[in-house]
C-alpha positions as CSV (number, residue, x, y, z in Angstrom):
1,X,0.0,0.0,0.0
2,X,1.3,3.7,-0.7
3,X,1.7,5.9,1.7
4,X,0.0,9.6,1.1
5,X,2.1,12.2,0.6
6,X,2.1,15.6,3.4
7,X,0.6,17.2,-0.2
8,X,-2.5,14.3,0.1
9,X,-1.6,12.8,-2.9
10,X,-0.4,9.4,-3.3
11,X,3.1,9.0,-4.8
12,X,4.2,8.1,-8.6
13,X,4.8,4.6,-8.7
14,X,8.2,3.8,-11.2
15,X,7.2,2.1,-14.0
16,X,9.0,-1.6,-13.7
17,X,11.3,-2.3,-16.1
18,X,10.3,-4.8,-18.2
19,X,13.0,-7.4,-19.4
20,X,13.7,-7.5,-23.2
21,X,12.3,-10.0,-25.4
22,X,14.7,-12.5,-25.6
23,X,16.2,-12.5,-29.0
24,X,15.4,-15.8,-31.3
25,X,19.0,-15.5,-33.1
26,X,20.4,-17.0,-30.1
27,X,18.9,-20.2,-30.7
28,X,18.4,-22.5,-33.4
29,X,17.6,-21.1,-36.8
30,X,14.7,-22.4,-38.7
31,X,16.7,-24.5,-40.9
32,X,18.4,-25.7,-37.9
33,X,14.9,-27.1,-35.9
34,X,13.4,-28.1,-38.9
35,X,16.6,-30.9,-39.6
36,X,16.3,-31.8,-35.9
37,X,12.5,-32.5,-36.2
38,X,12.9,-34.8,-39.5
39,X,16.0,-36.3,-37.9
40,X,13.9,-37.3,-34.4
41,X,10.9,-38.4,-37.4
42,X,13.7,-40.7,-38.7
43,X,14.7,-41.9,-35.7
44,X,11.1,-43.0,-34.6
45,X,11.0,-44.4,-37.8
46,X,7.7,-42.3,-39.0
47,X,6.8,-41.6,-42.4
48,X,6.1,-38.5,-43.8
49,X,2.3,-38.5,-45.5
50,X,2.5,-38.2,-49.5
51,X,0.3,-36.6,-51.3
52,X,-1.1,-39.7,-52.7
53,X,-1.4,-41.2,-48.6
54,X,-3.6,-37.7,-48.2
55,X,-5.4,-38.5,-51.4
56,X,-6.2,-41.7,-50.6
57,X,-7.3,-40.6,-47.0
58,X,-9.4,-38.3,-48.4
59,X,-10.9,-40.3,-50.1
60,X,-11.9,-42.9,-47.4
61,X,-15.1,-42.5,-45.9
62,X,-15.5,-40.1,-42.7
63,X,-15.3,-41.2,-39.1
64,X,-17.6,-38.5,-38.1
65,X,-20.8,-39.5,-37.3
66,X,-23.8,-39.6,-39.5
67,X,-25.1,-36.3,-37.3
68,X,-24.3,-32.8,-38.8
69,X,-22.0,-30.9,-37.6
70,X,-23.9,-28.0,-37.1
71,X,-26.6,-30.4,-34.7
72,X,-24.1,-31.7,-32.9
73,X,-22.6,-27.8,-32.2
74,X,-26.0,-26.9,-31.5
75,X,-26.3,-29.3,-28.6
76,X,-23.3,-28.5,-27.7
77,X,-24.1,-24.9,-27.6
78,X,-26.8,-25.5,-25.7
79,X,-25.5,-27.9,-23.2
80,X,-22.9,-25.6,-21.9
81,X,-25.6,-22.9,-21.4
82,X,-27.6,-25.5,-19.6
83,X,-24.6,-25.9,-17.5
84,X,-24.6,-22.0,-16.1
């Protein structure tokens, strides 16, 4: 709590100095995280998705429900205001 000045008025707080955003040269460079992400996918022996495994997926029929979407965002919508 600030104490009152003999004038009545409370002091001027300092504004706190706010520590610089750290700098992103100092670590990895783009180039840099990206090898080190497709090195750790080698490693766990993952495969990248082709455009022909996204085709294909595509392609397959839908694990979403036979329900709309906007139904089920409606009960959704309308459970969470239930829920107040």
């Amino acid at each position: 709590m600030l104490r009152k000045l003999k004038s009545g008025r409370a002091p001027r707080r300092q504004p706190t100095k706010q520590p610089a955003y750290p700098s992103l040269s100092k670590g990895p460079s783009p180039e840099e995280r990206l090898a080190k992400l497709l090195q750790q996918v080698q490693d766990r022996g993952i495969k990248l998705l082709t455009a022909d495994d996204f085709e294909r997926f595509m392609a397959e029929p839908s694990a979403w429900p036979d329900e709309k979407i906007d139904d089920f965002l409606a009960w959704r919508r309308q459970t969470r205001q239930e829920a107040r």
